[in-house]
VMD Tcl script that draws the C-alpha trace (Angstrom):
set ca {
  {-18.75 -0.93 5.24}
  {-16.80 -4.10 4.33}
  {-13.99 -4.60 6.35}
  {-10.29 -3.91 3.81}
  {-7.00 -4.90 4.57}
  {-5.92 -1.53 5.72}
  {-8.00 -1.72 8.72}
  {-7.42 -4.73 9.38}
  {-3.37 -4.23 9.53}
  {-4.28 -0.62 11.14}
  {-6.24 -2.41 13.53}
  {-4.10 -5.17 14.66}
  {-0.64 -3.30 14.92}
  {-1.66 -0.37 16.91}
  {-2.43 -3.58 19.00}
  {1.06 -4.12 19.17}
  {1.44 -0.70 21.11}
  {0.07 -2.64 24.07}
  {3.17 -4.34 24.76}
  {5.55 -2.19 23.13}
  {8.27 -1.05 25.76}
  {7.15 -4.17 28.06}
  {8.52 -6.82 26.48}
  {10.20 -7.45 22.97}
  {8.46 -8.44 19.82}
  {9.77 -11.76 19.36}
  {7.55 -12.59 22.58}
  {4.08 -10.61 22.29}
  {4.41 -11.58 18.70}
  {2.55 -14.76 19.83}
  {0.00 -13.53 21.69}
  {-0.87 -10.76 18.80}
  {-0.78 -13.72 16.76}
  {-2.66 -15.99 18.67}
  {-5.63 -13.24 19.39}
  {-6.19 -12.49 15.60}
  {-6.89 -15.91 15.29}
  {-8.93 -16.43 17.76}
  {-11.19 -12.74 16.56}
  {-11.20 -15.08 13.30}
  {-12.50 -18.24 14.83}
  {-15.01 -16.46 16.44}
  {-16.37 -14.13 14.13}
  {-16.21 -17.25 11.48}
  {-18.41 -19.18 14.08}
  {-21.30 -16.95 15.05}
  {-21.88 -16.10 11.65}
  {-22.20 -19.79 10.36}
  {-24.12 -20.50 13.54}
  {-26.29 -17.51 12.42}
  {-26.89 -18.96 9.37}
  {-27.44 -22.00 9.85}
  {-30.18 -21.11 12.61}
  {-32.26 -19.46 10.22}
  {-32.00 -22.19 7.90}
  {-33.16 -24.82 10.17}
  {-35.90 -22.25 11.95}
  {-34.44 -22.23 15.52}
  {-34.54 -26.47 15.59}
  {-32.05 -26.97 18.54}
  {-31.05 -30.78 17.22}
  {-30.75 -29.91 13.29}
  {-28.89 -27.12 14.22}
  {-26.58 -28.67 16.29}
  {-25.68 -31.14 13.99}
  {-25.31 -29.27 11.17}
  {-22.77 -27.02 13.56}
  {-20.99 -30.17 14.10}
  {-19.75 -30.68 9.75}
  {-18.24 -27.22 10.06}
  {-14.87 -25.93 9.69}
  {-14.24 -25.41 13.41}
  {-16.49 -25.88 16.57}
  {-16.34 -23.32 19.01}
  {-18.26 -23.57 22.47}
  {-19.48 -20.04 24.08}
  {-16.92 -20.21 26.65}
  {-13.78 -19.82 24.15}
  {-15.34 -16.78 22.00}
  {-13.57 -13.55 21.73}
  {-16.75 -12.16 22.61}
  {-16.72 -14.20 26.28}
  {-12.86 -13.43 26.52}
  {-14.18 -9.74 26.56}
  {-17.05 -9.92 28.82}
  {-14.59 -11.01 31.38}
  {-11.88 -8.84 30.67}
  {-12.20 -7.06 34.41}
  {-11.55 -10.60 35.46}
  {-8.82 -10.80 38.04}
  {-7.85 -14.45 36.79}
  {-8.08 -13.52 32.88}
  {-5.42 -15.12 31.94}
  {-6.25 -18.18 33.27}
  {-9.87 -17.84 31.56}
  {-7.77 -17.10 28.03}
  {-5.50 -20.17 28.75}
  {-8.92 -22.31 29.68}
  {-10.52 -20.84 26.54}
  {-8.10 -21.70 24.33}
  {-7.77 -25.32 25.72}
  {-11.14 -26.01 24.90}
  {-10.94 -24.74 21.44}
  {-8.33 -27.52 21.17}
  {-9.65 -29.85 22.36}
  {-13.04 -29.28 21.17}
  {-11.11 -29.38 17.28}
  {-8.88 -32.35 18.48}
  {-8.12 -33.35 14.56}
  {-7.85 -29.46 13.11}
  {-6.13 -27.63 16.40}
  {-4.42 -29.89 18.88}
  {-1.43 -28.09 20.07}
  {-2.01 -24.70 17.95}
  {-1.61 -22.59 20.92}
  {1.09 -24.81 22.70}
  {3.17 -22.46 23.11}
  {1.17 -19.31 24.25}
  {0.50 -18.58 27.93}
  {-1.66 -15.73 28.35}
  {-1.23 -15.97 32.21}
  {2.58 -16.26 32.41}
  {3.87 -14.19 35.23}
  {7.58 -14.04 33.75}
  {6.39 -12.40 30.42}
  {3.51 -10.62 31.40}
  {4.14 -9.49 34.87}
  {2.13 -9.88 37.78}
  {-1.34 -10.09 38.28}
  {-2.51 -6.55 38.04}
  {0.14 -5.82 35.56}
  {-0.98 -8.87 33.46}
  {-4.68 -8.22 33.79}
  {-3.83 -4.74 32.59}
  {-2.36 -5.44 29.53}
  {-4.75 -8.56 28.45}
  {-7.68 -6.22 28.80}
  {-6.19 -3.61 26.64}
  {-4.77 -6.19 24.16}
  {-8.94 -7.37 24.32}
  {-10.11 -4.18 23.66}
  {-7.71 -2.94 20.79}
  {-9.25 -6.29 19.08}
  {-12.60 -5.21 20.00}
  {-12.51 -2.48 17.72}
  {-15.73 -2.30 15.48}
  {-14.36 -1.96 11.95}
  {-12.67 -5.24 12.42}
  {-15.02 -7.31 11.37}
  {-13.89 -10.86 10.24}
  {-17.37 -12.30 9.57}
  {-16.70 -14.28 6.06}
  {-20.00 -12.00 4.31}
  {-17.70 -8.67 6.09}
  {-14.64 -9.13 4.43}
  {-13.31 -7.33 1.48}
  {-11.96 -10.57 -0.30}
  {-11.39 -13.63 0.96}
  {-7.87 -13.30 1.31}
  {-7.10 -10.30 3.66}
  {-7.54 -12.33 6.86}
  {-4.42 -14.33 5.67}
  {-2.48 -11.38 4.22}
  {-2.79 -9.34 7.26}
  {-1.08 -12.59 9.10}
  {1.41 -12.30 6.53}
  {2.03 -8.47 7.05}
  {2.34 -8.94 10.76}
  {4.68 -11.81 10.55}
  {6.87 -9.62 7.71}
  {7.09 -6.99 10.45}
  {8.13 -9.22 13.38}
  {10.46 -10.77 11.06}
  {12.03 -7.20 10.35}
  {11.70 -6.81 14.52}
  {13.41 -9.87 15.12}
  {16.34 -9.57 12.77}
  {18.78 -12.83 12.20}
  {15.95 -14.54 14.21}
  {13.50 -13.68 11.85}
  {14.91 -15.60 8.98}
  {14.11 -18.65 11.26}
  {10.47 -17.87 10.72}
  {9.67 -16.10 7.41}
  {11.00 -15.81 3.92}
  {10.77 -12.63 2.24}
  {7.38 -12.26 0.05}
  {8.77 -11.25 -3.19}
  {11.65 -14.12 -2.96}
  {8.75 -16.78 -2.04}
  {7.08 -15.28 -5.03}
  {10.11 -16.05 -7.17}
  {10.63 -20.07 -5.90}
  {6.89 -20.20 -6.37}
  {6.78 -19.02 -9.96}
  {10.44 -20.92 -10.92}
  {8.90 -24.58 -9.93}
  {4.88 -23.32 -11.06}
  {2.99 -26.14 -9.23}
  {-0.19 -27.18 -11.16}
  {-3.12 -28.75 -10.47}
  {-2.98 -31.76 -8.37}
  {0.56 -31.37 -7.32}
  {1.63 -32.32 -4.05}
  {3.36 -29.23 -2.07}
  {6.25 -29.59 0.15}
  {8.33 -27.54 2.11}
  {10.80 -29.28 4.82}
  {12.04 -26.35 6.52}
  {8.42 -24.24 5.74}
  {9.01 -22.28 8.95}
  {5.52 -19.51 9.21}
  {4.51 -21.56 5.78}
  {4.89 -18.13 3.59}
  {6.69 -20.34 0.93}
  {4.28 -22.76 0.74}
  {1.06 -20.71 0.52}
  {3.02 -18.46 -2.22}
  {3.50 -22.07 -4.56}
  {-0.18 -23.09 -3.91}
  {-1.41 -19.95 -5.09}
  {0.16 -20.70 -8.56}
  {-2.26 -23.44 -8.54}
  {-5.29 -21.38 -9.47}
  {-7.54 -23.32 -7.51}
  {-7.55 -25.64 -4.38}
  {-6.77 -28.83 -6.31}
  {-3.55 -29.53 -4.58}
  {-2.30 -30.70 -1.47}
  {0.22 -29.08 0.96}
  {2.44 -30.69 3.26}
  {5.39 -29.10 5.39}
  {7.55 -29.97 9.03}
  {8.90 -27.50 11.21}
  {11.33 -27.73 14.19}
  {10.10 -25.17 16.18}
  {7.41 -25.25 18.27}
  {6.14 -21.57 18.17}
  {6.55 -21.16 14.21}
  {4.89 -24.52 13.80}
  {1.85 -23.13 15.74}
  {2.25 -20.11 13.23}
  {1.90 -22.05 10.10}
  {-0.81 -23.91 11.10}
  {-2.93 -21.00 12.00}
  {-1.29 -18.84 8.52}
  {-2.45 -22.05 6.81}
  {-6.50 -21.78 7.99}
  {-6.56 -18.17 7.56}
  {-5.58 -18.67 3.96}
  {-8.04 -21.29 3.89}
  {-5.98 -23.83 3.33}
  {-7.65 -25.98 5.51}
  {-6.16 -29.33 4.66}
  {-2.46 -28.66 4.83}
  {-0.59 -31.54 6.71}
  {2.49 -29.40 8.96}
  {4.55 -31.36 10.86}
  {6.51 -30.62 13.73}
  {10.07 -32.39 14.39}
  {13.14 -31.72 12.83}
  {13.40 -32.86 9.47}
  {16.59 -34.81 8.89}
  {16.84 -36.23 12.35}
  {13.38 -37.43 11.81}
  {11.33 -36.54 8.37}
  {7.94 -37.31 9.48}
  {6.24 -37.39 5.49}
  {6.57 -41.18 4.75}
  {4.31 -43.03 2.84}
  {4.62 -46.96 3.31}
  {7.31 -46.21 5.64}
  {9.42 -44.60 2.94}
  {9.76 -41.09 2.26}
  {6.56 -39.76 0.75}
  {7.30 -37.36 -2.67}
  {6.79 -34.96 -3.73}
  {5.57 -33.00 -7.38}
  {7.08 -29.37 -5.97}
  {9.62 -28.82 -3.40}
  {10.12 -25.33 -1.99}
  {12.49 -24.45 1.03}
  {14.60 -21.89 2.83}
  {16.75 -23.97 4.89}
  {18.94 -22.38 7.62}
  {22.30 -21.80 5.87}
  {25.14 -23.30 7.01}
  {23.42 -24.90 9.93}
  {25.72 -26.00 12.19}
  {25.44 -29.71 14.07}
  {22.65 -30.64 12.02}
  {22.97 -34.45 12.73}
  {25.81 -35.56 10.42}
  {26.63 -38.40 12.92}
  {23.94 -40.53 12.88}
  {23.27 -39.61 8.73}
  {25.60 -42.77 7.42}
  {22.93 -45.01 9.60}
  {19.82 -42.88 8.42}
  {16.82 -45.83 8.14}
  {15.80 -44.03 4.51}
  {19.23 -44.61 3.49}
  {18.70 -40.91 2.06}
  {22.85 -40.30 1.74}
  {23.91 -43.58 0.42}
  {24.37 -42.51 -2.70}
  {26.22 -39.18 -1.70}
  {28.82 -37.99 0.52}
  {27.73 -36.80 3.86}
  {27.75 -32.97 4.06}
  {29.84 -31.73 6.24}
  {28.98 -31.35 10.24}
  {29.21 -27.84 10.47}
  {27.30 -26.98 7.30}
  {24.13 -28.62 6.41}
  {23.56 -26.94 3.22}
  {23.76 -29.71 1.28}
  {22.17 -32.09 3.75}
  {18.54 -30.53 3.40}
  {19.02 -30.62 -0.51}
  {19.84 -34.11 -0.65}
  {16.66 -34.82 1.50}
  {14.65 -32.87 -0.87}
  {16.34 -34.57 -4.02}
  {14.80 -38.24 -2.41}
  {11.73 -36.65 -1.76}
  {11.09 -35.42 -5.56}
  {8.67 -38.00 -7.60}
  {9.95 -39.12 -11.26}
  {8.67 -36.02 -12.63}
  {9.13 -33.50 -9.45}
  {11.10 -30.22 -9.22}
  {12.52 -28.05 -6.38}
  {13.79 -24.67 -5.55}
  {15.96 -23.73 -2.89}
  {17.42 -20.99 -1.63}
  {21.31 -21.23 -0.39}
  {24.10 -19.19 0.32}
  {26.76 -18.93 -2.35}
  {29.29 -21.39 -0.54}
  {27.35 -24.12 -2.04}
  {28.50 -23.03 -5.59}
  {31.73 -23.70 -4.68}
  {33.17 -25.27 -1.50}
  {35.40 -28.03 -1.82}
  {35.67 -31.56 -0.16}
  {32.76 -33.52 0.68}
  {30.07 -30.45 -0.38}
  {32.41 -30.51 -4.06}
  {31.57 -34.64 -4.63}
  {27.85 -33.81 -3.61}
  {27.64 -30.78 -6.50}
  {29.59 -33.39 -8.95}
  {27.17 -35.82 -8.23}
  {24.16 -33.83 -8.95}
  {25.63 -32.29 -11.98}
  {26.43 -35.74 -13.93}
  {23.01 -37.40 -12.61}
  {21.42 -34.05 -14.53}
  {19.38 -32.96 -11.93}
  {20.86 -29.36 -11.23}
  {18.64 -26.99 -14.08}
  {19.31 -23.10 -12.77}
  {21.67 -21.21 -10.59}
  {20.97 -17.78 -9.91}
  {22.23 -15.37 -7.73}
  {20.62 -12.85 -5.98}
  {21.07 -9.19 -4.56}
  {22.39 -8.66 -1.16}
  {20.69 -7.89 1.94}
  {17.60 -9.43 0.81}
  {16.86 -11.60 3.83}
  {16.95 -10.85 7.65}
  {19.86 -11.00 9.78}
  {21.74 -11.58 6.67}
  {23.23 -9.30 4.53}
  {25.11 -12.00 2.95}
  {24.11 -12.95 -0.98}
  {22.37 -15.81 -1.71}
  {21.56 -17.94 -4.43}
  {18.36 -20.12 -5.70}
  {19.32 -23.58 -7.24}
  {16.42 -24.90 -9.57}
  {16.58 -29.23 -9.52}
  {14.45 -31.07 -11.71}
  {14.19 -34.71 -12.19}
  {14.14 -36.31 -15.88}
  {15.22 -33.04 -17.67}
  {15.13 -32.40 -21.04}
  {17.96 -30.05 -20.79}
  {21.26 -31.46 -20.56}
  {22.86 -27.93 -19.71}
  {22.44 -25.14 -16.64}
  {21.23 -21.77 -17.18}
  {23.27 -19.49 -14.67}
  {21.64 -15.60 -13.94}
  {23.54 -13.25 -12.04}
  {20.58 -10.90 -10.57}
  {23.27 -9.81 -8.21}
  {22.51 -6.42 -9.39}
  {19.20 -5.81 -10.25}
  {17.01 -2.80 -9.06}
  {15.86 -3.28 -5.63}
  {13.68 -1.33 -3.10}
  {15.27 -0.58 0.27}
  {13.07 -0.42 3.15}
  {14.36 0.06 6.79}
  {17.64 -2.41 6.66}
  {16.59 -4.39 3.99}
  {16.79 -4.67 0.08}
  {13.66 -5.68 -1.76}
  {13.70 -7.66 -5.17}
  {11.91 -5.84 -7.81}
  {12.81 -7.65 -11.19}
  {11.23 -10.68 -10.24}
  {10.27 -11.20 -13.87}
  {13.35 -10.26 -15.57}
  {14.81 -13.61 -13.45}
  {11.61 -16.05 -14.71}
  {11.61 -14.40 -18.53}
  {15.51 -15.04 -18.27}
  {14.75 -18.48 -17.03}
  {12.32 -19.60 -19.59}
  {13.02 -18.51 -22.62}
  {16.82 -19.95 -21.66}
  {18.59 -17.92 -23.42}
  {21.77 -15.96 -23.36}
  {21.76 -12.53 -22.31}
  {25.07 -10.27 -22.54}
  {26.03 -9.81 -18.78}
  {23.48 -11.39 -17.39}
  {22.62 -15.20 -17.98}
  {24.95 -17.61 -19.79}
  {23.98 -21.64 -20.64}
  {26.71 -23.90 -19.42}
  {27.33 -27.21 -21.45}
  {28.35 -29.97 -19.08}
  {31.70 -29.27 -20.73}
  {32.16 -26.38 -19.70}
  {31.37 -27.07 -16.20}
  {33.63 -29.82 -16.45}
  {36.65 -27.65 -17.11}
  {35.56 -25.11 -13.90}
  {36.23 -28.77 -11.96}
  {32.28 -28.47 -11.52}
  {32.58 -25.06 -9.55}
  {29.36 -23.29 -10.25}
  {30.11 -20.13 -9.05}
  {28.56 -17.57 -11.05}
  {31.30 -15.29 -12.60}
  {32.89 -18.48 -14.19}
  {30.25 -18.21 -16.18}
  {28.94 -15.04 -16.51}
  {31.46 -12.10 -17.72}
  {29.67 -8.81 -15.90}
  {32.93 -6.72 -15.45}
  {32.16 -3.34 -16.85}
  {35.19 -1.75 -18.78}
  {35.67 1.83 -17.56}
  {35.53 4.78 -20.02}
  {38.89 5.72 -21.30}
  {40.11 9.12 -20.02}
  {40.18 12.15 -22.35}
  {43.47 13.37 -20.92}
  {43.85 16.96 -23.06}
  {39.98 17.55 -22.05}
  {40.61 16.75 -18.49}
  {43.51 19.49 -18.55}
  {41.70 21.99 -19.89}
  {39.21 21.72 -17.64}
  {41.31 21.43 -14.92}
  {43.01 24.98 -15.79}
  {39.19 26.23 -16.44}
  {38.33 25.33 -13.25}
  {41.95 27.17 -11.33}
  {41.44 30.25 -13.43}
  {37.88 30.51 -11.35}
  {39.12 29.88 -8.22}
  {41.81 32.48 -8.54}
  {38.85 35.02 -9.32}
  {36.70 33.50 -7.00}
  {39.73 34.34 -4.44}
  {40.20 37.90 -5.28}
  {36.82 38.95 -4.86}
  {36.64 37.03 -1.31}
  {40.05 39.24 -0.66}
  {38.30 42.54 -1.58}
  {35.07 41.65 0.37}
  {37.61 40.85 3.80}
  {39.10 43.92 2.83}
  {35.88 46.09 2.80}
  {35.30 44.41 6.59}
  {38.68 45.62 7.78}
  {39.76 41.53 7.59}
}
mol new
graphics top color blue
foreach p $ca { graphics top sphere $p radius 0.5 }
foreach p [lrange $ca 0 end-1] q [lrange $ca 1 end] { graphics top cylinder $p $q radius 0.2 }
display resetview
């Protein structure tokens, strides 16, 4: 039986029940993380090495060598299956940590630093020794099952290694609340910024804030094939490790993630400028606070010499600009914000002004509330383009559209209401308006959307002679209704 996606997601999260009510998910969620991976790796591995074995007729050397051209490497001593045989171990932790080393190091160019940040024998987390031991041979055996099966022939189709990443890192996200937005963008919204900018064959990828790398993996599959080449940088250490290892087990194996922070110190340069970029996709931190405005008027790419520096407690704008100088002649760019950048005055107002007369700004649409964690603020998704035909903005207020709501958050359903809206560019009563320069002009180039798109609903007028009479209808009753509840009482002796 070929191994679905239900088992594997049925699989891996009653995992999870190994360290539920020992430690929070936001910490295990590494390890769980870490060992599907690893399961991955290793079934990957023996099967190749099984295959190529019976190609080459049990020739040590040919073998060997041909071993040596594939994906990963993976010595006998950092298998899941060797992690297992020791799982009785009284030092397993240390053998997982020593395992896992090797398969760095062994993969210096693919894996150096993947598991960084994962200690599978750290006493503060895990407990002590027997307490540790315990739950790293349970966590062993719940991946042990045998209908998960991640041998390549096994597998359903090829892409429910990677989804089942993506499900586990959707439910951590949920777990992990306002924290979780550091991480992972909602599917159906990275779904929406992937269709809006459509990268095509050949286009270069790029996400600068590409946290677990959902965003990015959602615009490379509008691709169609793997004629395209992803890049991304993220700040923190754990979710980097995550979207390196989301990236393989989509088999993107090429994808170039950084790890630093991007506007202290964007790490994409070509010729020691910034490289760019055909597609730009990004959910930046909103309103991040001390994001380095001091040190951006003396910024080596002179990135903000042509705009006013963002403000320091609100970097908004900062990560757009950085994306604007990162877009090619032809490139374009979604982003999602929160609504203050549609509006807010003072340095933020000169930025939008700026970007509005240098014609760069195509779409502005708003979306539902509650769609992203720890936020149940609305936000918005600005579509940039360089050397636009248009000379206009198409606003959409998807404020309220139909949306699913599951636990604490809203889901976006109309996904292509928004991208019909947006391509055919037309007017739609209500919903989407086109806004002349002109007009956007006169709003002192405030773009917030219900300057420019009327959705007040005018209530019904009242019927006040049919709203008496049923008023008196409705007394008459509960006089009668009264009188027969006085003769029942009086029956009782009430």
């Amino acid at each position: 039986m070929k191994t679905t996606q239900d088992i594997i997601n049925n699989v891996v999260w009653k995992a999870c029940d190994t360290f539920r009510g020992t430690m929070d998910s936001s910490q295990y969620k590494d390890y769980i993380l870490s060992m599907l991976f690893v399961k991955y790796l290793s079934d990957f591995y023996k099967e190749k090495r099984e295959l190529i074995s019976a190609k080459y007729d049990g020739d040590i050397e040919r073998i060997n060598r041909a071993l040596e051209r594939e994906k990963f490497i993976l010595d006998d001593s950092c298998t899941f299956e060797y992690m297992l045989k020791n799982k009785e171990a009284d030092n397993l932790g240390e053998i997982i940590n020593k395992a896992l080393a090797k398969i760095e190091e062994d993969n210096i160019e693919k894996l150096e630093g993947i598991f960084r940040n994962v200690d599978f024998n750290n006493r503060q987390v895990l407990g002590d020794t027997k307490e540790r031991n315990s739950i790293l041979k349970n966590l062993l055996e719940d991946f042990s099952d045998s209908r998960l099966d991640l041998r390549p022939s096994q597998l359903d189709n090829v892409d429910i290694i990677g989804n089942s990443y993506e499900y586990l890192i959707a439910h951590f996200a949920s777990d992990a609340g306002k924290k979780g937005g550091e991480f992972f963008t909602p599917s159906e919204v990275s779904t929406l910024l992937a269709k809006l900018v459509a990268a095509k064959e050949g286009d270069r990828i790029y996400d600068p804030t590409c946290g677990s790398g959902s965003l990015l993996i959602k615009a490379a599959k509008e691709v169609g094939n793997s004629n395209f080449a992803i890049y991304g940088q993220e700040k923190n250490g754990q979710t980097h490790s995550l979207c390196r290892m989301n990236m393989y087990l989509h088999e993107i194996n090429d994808a170039k993630i950084a790890w630093g922070d991007t506007i202290g110190n964007p790490l994409h340069l070509e010729n020691d400028h910034l490289m760019k970029f055909d597609v730009i996709v990004a959910n930046p931190p909103f309103s991040l606070d001390k994001w380095g405005a001091d040190s951006a008027e003396n910024d080596i790419f002179k990135r903000f010499s042509n705009y006013a520096i963002p403000p320091k407690s609100k970097g908004d704008y900062a990560f757009v600009i950085h994306m604007i100088q990162s877009l090619n002649e032809n490139g374009r760019m979604g982003v999602v914000l929160p609504h203050g950048v549609l509006f807010r005055g003072s340095s933020e107002g000169k930025i939008r002004q700026k970007l509005i007369d240098e014609n760069l700004l195509d779409a502005v649409i708003g979306l539902p509330s509650n769609l992203f964690f720890g936020t149940g603020i609305p936000a918005c998704v600005l579509v940039f383009k360089k050397n636009r035909q248009h000379k206009d903005i198409i606003f959409i207020d998807a404020s309220k559209d139909e949306v699913c709501k599951e636990k604490n958050q809203n889901k976006l359903k109309e996904i292509e209401k928004i991208l019909e809206t947006y391509h055919k560019r037309q007017e739609v009563e209500k919903y989407a308006h086109i806004a002349t320069l002109g007009e956007i002009k006169e709003n002192e180039y405030n773009l917030n959307i219900p300057r420019y798109v009327d959705t007040f609903e005018e209530e019904e007028p009242i019927d006040l002679e049919a709203t008496k009479t049923s008023i008196a209808k409705l007394e008459t009753e509960l006089a009668e209704i009264k009188i027969k509840m006085n003769n029942y009482l009086a029956e009782l002796g009430l």
